[in-house]
Structure formats: structure tokens, C-alpha cells
C-alpha positions in Angstrom: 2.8 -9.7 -19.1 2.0 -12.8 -17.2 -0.7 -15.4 -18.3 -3.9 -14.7 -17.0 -4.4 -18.3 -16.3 -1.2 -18.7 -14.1 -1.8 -15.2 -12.1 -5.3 -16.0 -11.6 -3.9 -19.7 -10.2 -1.7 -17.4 -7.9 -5.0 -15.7 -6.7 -6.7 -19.3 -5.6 -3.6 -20.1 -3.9 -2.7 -17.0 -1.8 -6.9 -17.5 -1.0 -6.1 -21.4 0.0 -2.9 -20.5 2.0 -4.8 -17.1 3.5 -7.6 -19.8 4.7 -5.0 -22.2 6.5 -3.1 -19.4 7.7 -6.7 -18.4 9.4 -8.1 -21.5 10.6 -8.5 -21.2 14.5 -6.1 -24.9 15.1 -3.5 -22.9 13.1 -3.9 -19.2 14.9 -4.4 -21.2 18.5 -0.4 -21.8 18.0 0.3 -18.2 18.4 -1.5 -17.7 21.5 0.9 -17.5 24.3 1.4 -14.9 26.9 4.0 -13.3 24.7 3.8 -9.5 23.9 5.1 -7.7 20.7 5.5 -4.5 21.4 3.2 -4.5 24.0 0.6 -6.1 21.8 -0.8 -10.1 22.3 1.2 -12.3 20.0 -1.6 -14.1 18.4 -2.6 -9.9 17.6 0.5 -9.7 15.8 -0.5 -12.9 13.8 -3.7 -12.1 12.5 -2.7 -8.6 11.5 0.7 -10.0 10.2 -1.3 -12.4 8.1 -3.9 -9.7 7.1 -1.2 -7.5 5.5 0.7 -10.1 3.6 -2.5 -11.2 2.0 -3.3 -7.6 1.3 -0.2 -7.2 -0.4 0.1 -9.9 -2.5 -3.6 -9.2 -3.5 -1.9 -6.0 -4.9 1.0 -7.5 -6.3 -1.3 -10.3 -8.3 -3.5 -7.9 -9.6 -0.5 -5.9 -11.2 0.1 -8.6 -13.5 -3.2 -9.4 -14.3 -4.3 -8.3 -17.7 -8.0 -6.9 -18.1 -10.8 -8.8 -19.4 -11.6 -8.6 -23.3 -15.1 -9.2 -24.7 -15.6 -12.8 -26.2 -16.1 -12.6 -30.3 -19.9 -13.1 -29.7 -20.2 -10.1 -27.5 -18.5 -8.4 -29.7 -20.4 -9.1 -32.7 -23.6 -8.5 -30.1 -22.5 -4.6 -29.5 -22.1 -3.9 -33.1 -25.8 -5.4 -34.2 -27.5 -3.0 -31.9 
């Protein structure tokens, strides 16, 4: 398995690149009178950019490892 601590890095960064990917001087570059499909290009975009960031949420959290108690909760659950 990955390290936690790099997979959980990979999580800040697909949020940073999902946030510059969103920000409306960035998006404004896709808004021509060009249709995909017959859909808006700057459509296409933000549901383009939706998806990927979807995905690799899903992909990330495959190699992420689940949390395990600290020794001091541990030691808290058997006391009571």
C-alpha cells in the first residue's frame, strides 16, 4: 500500500488543481460560441473538470489505508 502521508498529499493537490481549474478567469477561457455536441463549450469544461476530479477522488481513496486508533485511545476503550 501507499503512504498515507503521500496519498493524503495527492488529495490537497487534486483539491488545489480542482480550485484553479474552477476559478471563473480560468473557466472564462472556454467560453466561446463553440458547441460540443450540441452542448456550450464552457458546459463541456465544467462537467469535464467535474468528472476528472470525481475520479481521481476514487482513485486516491483506493490507496488510502483506514485510520487506526492512537495508543491512548486504545488504552481508553479497554479501561471502560
Amino acid at each position: 500500500m501507499a503512504d498515507r502521508r503521500r496519498v493524503v498529499g495527492g488529495m490537497f493537490m487534486l483539491t488545489g488543481l480542482g480550485l484553479v481549474l474552477l476559478v471563473p478567469p480560468v473557466v472564462t477561457l472556454f467560453n466561446h460560441d463553440i458547441s460540443i455536441m450540441g452542448m456550450p463549450q464552457i458546459v463541456v469544461y465544467l462537467f469535464g473538470v467535474w468528472v476528472l476530479l470525481i475520479v481521481g477522488t476514487v482513485v486516491l481513496t483506493r490507496y488510502l489505508t483506514p485510520d487506526t486508533p492512537d495508543i491512548a485511545e486504545r488504552q481508553d476503550e479497554g479501561d471502560g
